[in-house]
N, C-alpha and C positions, 0 to 999 in steps of 0.2 A: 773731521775724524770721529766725533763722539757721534754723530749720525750715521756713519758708516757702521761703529762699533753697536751700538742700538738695533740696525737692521739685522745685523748676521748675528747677535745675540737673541732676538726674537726670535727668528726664523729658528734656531736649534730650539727654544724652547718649547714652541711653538710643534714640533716635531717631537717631539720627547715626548710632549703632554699628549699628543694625537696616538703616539706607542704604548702609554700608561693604560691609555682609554681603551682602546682594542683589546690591549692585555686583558683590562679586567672583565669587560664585555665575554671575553675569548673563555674566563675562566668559567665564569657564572656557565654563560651553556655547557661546558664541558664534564659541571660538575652533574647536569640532570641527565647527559647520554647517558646512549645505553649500555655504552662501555664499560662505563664507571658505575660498577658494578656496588661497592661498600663507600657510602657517604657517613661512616662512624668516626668521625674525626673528634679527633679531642681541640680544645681552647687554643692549646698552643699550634697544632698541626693548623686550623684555621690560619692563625698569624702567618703560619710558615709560609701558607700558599699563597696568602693576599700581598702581606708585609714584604716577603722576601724575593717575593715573585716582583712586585713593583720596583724593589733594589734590582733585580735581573734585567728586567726592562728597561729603565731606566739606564743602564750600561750596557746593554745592549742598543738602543739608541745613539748612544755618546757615541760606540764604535763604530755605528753605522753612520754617523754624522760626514768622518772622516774623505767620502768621494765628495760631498755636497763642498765641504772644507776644501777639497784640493783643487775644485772646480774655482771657487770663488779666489783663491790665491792665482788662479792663470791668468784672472782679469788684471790685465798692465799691459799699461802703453810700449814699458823698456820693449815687451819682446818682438817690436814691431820698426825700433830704432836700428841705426846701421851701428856695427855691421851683423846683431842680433837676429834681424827678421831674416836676413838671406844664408845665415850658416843654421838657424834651425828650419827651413824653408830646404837647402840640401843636405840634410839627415831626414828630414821625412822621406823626400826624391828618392835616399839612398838607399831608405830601409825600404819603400814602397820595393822599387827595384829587387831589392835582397829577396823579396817574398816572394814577388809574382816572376820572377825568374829563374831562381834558384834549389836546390833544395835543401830545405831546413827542416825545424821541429817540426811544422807544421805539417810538412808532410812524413815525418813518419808517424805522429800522431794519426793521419788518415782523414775519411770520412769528407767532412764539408770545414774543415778548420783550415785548411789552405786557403781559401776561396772567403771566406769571413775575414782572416786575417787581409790579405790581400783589399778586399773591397772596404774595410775599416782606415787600414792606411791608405789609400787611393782617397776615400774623401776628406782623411784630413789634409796630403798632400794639396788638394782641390782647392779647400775653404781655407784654407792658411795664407795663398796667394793671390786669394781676391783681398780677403784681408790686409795683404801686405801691400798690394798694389790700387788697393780702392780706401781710402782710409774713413769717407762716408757709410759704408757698410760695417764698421767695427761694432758700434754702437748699439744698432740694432741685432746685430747675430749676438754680442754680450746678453740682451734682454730677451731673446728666443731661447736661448739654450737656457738660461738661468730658470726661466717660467719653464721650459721639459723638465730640468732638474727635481726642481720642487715639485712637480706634478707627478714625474716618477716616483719620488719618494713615497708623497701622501697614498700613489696606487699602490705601491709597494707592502705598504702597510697594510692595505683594506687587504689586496690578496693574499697576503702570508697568513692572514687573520684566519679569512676564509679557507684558506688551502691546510692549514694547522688545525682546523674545524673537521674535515672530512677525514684527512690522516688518523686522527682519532677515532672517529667514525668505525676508519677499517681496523684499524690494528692498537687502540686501546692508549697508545703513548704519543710520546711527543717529537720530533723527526729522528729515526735513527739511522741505523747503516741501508735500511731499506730505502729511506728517502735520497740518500746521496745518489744510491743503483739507479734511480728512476731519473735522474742526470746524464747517468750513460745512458741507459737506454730509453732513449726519447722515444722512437717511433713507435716502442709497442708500448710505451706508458700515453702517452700521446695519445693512440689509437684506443686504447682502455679509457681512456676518462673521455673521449669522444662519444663512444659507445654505453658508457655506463652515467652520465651526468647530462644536466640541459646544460650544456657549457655557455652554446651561444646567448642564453636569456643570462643565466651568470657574469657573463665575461659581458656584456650590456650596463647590468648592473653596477658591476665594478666601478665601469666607464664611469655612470653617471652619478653616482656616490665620490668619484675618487674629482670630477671636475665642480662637484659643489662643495665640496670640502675647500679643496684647491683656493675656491673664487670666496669664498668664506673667509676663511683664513690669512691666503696671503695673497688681497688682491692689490693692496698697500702698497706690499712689498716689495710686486715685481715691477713697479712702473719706478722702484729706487734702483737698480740694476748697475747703472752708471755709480752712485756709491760706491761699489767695490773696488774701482780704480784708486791706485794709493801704494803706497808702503806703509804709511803710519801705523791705521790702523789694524794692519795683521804683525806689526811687530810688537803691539800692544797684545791681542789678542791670544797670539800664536801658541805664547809660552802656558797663558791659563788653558786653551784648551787639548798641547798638546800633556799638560798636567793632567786632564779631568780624562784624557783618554787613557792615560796609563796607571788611572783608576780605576776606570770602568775595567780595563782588560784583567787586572789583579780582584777586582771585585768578584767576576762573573768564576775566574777560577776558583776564588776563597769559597764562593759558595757552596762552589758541589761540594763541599765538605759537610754540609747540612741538609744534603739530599740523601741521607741513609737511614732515612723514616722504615721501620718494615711493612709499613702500607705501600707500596709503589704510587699509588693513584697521589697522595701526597706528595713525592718525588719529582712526579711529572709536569704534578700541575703548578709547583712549586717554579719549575726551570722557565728558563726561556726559550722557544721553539730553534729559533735562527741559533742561539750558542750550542742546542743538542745537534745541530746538524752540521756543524763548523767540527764538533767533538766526536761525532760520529765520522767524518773525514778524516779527521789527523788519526785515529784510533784503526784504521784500516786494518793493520795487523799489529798485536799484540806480543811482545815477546815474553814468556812467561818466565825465564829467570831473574827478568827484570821485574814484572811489576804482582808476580803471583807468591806465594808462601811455598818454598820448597824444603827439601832434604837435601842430606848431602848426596851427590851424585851416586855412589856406591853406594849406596842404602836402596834410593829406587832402580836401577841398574837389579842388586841382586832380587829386590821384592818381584819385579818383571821374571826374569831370570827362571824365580823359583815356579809363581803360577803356571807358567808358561813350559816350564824344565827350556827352558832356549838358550839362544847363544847371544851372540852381538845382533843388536836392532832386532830383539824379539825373533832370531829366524830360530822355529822348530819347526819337527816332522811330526802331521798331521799320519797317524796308521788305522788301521779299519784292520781289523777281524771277519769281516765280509766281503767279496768281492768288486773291483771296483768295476760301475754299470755307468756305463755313456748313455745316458737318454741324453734326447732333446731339453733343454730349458728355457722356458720362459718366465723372466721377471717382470711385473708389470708394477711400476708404482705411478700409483694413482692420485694425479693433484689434490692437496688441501681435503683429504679426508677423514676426515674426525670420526673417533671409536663410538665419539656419543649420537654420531648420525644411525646408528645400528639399531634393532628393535635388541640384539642382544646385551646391547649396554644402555637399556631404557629408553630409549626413545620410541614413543607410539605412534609418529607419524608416516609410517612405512614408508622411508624414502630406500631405503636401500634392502631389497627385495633377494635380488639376487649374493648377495654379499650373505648376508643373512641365512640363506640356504648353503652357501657354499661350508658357509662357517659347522656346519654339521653335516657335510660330507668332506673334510680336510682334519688333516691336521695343524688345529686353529690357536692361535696365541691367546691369553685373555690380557695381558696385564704387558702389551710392549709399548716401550718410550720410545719417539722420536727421537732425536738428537740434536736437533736444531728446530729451529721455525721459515726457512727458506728453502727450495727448492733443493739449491747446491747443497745444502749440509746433509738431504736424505738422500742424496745421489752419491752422496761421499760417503756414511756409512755405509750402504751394499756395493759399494762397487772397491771401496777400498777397509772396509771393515776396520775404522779407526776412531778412538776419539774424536768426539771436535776438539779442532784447536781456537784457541783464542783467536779473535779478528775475522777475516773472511777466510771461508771456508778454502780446503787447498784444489778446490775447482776453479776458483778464480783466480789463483796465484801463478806469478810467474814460475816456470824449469818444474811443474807439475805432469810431464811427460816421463815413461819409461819406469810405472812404479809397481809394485808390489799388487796387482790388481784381481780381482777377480775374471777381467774381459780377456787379461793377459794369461793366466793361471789355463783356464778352460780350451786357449787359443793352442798352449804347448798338448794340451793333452788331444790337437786335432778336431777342437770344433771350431766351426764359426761364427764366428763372433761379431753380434749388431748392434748399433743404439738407433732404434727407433725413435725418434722425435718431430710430433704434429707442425710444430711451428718452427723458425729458421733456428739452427742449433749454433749462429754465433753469440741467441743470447746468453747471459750469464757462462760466457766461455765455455759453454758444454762441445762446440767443435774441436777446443785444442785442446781439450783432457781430452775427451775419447780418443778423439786419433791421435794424440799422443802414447795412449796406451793399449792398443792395439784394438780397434774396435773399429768397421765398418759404420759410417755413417747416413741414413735413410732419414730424409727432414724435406719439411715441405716445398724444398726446391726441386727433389727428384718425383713431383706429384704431378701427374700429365692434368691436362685444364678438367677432362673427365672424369678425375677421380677424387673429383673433389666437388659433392656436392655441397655444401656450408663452411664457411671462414667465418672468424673475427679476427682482429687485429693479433691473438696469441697466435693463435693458426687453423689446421682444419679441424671440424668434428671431430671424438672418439671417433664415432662410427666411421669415417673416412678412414684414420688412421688404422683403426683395428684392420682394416679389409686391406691397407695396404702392406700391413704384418703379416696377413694370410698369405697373399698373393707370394710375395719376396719369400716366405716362410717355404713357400710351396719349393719355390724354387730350387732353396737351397737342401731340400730333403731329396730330390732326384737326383744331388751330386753325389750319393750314398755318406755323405759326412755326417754329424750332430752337429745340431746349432746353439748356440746360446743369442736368444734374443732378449737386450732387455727396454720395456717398452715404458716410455713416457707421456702421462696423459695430458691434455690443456682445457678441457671443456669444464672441469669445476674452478671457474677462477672468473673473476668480474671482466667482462660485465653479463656471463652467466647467459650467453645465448647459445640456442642448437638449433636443430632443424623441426621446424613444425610439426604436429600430430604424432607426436613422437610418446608421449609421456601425457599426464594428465595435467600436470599444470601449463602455462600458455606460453609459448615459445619466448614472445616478447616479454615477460613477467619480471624477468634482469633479477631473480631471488636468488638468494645461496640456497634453499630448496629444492629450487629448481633445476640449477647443477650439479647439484647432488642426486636427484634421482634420474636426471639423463645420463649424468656418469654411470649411473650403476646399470640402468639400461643396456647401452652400448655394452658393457662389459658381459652383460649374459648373450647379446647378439654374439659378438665375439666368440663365446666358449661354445655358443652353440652350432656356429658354424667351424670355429674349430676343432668339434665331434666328427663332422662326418671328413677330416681330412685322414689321411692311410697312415699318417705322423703323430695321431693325436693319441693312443693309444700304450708309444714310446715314450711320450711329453710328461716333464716335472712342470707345475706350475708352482711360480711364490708368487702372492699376489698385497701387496700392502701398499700405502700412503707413503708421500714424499716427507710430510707433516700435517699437519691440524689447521683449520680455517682458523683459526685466533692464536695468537698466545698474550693475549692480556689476560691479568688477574692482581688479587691483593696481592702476592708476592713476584718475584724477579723473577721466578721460574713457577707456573704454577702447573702442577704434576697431571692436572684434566685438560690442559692446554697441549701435550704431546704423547695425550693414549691414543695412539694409532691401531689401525685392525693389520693384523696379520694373519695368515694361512698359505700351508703347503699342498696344493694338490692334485692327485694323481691316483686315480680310483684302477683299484685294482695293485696299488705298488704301497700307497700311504694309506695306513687304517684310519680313520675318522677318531679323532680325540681331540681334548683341551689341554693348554698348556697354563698351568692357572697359575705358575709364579710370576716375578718381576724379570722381563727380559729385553734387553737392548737390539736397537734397531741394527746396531751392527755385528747382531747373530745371528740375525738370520740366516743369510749367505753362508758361512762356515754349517748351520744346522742340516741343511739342503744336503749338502756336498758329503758331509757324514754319509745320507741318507743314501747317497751313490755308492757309499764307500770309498770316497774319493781318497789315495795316497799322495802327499804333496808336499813343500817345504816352502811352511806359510812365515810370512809375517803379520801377519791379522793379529787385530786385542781382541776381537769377536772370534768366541767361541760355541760351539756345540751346546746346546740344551742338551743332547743325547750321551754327552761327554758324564761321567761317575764324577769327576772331580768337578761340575757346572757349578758355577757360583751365580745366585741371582744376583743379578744387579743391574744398575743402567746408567747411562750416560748423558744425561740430560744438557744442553748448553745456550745461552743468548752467544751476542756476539762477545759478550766482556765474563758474563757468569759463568762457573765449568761446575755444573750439578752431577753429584754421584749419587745414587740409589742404591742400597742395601740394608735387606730385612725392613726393618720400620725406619733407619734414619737417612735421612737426605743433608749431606755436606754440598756447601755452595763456596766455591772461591773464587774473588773479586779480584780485578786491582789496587795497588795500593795494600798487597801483600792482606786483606782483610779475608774472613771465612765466617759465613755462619751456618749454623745447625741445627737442622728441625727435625722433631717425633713426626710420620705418619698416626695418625690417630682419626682412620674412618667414621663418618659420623649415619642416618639414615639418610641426610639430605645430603653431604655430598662425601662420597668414597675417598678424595684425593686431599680431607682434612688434614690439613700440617699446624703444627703448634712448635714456638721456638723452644731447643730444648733447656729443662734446665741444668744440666750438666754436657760439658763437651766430652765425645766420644773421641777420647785419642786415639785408639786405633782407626777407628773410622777413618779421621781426617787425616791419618798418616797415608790410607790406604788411596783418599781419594788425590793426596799428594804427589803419590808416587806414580798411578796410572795417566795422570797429565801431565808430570814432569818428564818423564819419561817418553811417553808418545810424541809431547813437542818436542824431545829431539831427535829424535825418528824423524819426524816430519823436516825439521831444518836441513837434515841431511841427505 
């Protein structure tokens, strides 16, 4: 017994200490990226990252201990005695049977999960009855699996290491609701890190790092295997370690209570990768009178009410003093485009050429926020001009059909209405918003083999896609209707390839540069061929970003991580100007519609820049933070009912300076109270 307990007492150690090590390995590099932008950390914020982070680790480990744990308690003889081995021998049978016959979860889940289930139960029904019926083979499948176990583990480690290294890389933090999406969608994450990384020298590496650790560590251990047979010693053991794991799990939450450093980078580097992505998953959606700082209902009720003069669920009447004009419209947002890729918000690397021109024949935004930092969330404010909500945006949510839309709004008034999108639109459930909300859908499955000269794993070129807007576009202008197209681009997003001789830098070069100024490329091809069509003449154009290629920074939201470029235009209809206050991504759309003189009865919180009573402001949000912009102060409200407040205070080196303030602005934070209490339950409803 005490040798058995010895073994599986090492082995977790042994594992634990291999977790600590990576950890700290993982930290050191992360703290010289280039991510990590401010290394001004004070004495105690050091401790926090190293000290606290090793407490993270370390219980983190303990609860990953847990399969290795459940694994080693299967090993027993009992379940191989009668009448034991033949009634757990016919629930396998049964359950096999249940799957591969029948239909269950599995298959309404979809996809390849029938078919995994099935083949996972099939081999244990297999290996269970040789088992049961060969009693010389127990022994050895015990010490086979046991050595995959710990092999897996030790790999486990070295990849998450490494794969928690690159995450950073791209996006500054530690896993969040981003990393969970790249679970569902395996194939085009998949096909992106095929494309953008040496995987195969990588995924080698791993190999041979993860089997000399292995052989290093526990080469002892596995040839003890047989040891685990027993009851003694996990009735000894059981209770210590199912104590240390209902440590660990209360530890890892007690922590983030001392993750509210206002440096983020502290924060990050503080946690542990695997718990922010566990935290990131149950966090899916956020209900905001549970975990946000509210008013009483009647307070924000009537503050909507009032801004708005509306009725129940924000519905007013939009009226115009000018007539209202059906042009065509095209929206086009443009992946991952950042204000600061512009030469007119400093940048002297001329990637964006044409953008830059347009910007001084449109009328051009200077100062508009994004609303989020993922795709969904800039497709949800123009197409449903609403705050984000807490959790994932309401493009991925379920009964998000049949709402208050813009694609739907334009459709009563007799146009028709597109979503154009380059690559397959089941991702990020942009197939069942749109068509749930009245929008025609055009995606790289209705692309003939011809019209498609360049793929990656997102899907085709701009330039592909542009010309199959033209074509369709064509179409639907000889039905004598207006259309409303709005178009969705994929060529600036890793791994950042297009089509050759296209642009100056080299096709193969995989830069975010590089996709930046092919994007911008395509998009003058685009305008320039859609000049000489008989349509282009009637045409509104809006032409802005989805979001920003980063949103990492010293703060939770930082205000240079979601200036995105905006511009309306339409020469000969829209006079060329600047719009140089603070304006939210979800006004555009309603600014446009003015601009038709559009009559309507809107639900939208995005209003009019054109509107006399226009309030600047904006709506900035992570997936947990809900940022409000107005005049110089920016309110940020957390879960855990928490809010903090910062001055704008522009500096020569960086315009987007925020400083915490020293007094709290009550109206402010009433104001940015009541516009998110309020809109989430709009949303709920």
């Amino acid at each position: 017994m005490r040798k058995s307990i010895r073994l599986v007492t090492g082995i977790y150690l042994k594992l634990a200490i291999l977790t600590l090590a990576v950890g700290f390995i993982l930290r050191i590099v992360l703290l010289f990226n280039e991510q990590t932008s401010d290394l001004g950390f004070s004495f105690g914020e050091w401790c926090r990252i190293f000290l606290a982070g090793a407490v993270n680790d370390f219980a983190a480990a303990t609860v990953g201990f847990v399969f290795l744990w459940l694994f080693m308690l299967s090993v027993s003889r009992t379940k191989y005695r009668k009448p034991w081995g033949y009634l757990i021998l016919g629930i396998l049978t049964a359950a096999f049977c249940y799957v591969a016959f029948c239909n269950t979860i599995f298959d309404e889940y979809g996809s390849v999960a029938p078919r995994i289930a099935s083949i996972v139960l099939g081999y244990w029904v297999v290996t269970f009855a040789i088992r049961l019926f060969f009693k010389g083979f127990r022994p050895y499948w015990t010490t086979v699996w046991f050595a995959l176990f710990i092999t897996f583990y030790v790999g486990a480690i070295v990849f998450n290491g490494l794969s928690e290294y690159f995450f950073w890389n791209e996006f500054g933090v530690r896993y969040n609701f981003i990393a969970v999406d790249y679970l569902v969608y395996t194939n085009e994450v998949v096909g992106n890190i095929m494309e953008s990384y040496p995987v195969v020298p990588m995924l080698l590496g791993i190999i041979v790092v993860t089997l000399l650790l292995t052989w290093y560590l526990f080469r002892r251990d596995l040839a003890r295997a047989p040891m685990l047979y027993g009851w003694r010693w996990k009735a000894v053991i059981g209770p210590a370690y199912i104590a240390a794991l209902l440590i660990a799990v209360w530890l890892l939450g007690f922590n983030t209570r001392f993750q509210n450093s206002p440096n983020v980078y502290v924060n990050e580097l503080q946690a542990n990768g695997l718990y922010k992505f566990y935290d990131a998953f149950v966090k899916n959606e956020l209900d905001f009178n549970r975990f946000y700082l509210t008013r009483p209902e009647a307070e924000a009720v009537a503050f909507v009410h009032d801004v708005y003069d509306s009725t129940a669920d924000n519905r007013h009447a939009i009226v115009s003093d000018e007539p209202e004009v059906h042009r065509n419209i095209v929206l086009i947002t443009i992946e991952s485009m950042s204000a600061s890729f512009m030469e007119r918000f400093g940048n002297t690397r001329q990637l964006t050429p044409v953008l830059d021109s347009l910007y001084r024949l449109s009328m051009a935004f200077d100062r508009v926020y994004a609303t989020g930092n993922r795709t969904v969330r800039g497709l949800e404010a123009v197409t449903l001009s609403l705050p984000p909500c807490p959790g994932q945006s309401i493009i991925k949510r379920p009964n998000n059909g049949g709402m208050h839309s813009v694609g739907a709004l334009l459709r009563d008034k007799g146009y028709n209405v597109t979503y154009f999108y380059g690559g397959n639109s089941y991702f990020d459930n942009m197939e069942t918003f749109f068509s749930g909300n009245g929008y025609n859908i055009v995606d790289q499955r209705q692309y003939a083999p011809e019209e498609i000269s360049f793929a990656n794993i997102w899907g085709v070129c701009d330039e592909d896609a542009y010309r199959k807007v033209i074509r369709t576009l064509d179409s639907q202008a000889a039905e004598g209707k207006p259309f409303f197209a709005h178009v969705m681009t994929v060529s600036n997003h890793r791994p950042f390839t297009y089509p050759a001789g296209k642009i100056r830098i080299p096709h193969d070069s995989k830069s975010r540069e590089g996709g930046v100024l092919y994007t911008d490329y395509a998009l003058g091809q685009f305008l320039a061929e859609a000049a000489r069509q008989p349509w282009f003449e009637n045409t509104i154009f809006l032409i802005t970003a989805d979001h920003c290629a980063s949103s990492a920074g010293r703060t939770e939201i930082p205000l240079g991580k979601y200036h995105i470029p905006a511009l309306i235009f339409a020469p000969g209809f829209v006079a060329p100007q600047y719009v140089e206050g603070v304006v939210s991504q979800i006004d555009l759309i309603p600014t446009l519609l003015s601009l038709l003189g559009m009559r309507y009865d809107s639900h939208f919180f995005g209003r009019s820049v054109l509107d006399q009573t226009y309030v600047n402001r904006a709506f900035i949000a992570t997936y947990q933070d809900l940022g409000y912009l107005e005049n110089d102060t920016f309110t940020i409200l957390s879960p855990v009912r928490r809010f903090e407040q910062y001055r704008l205070n522009p500096t020569a080196e960086n315009p987007y300076h925020i400083e915490p303030a020293l007094e709290t602005d009550s109206a402010h934070l009433d104001r940015a109270i009541y516009y998110y209490q309020s809109s989430a339950a709009w949303n709920k409803r």
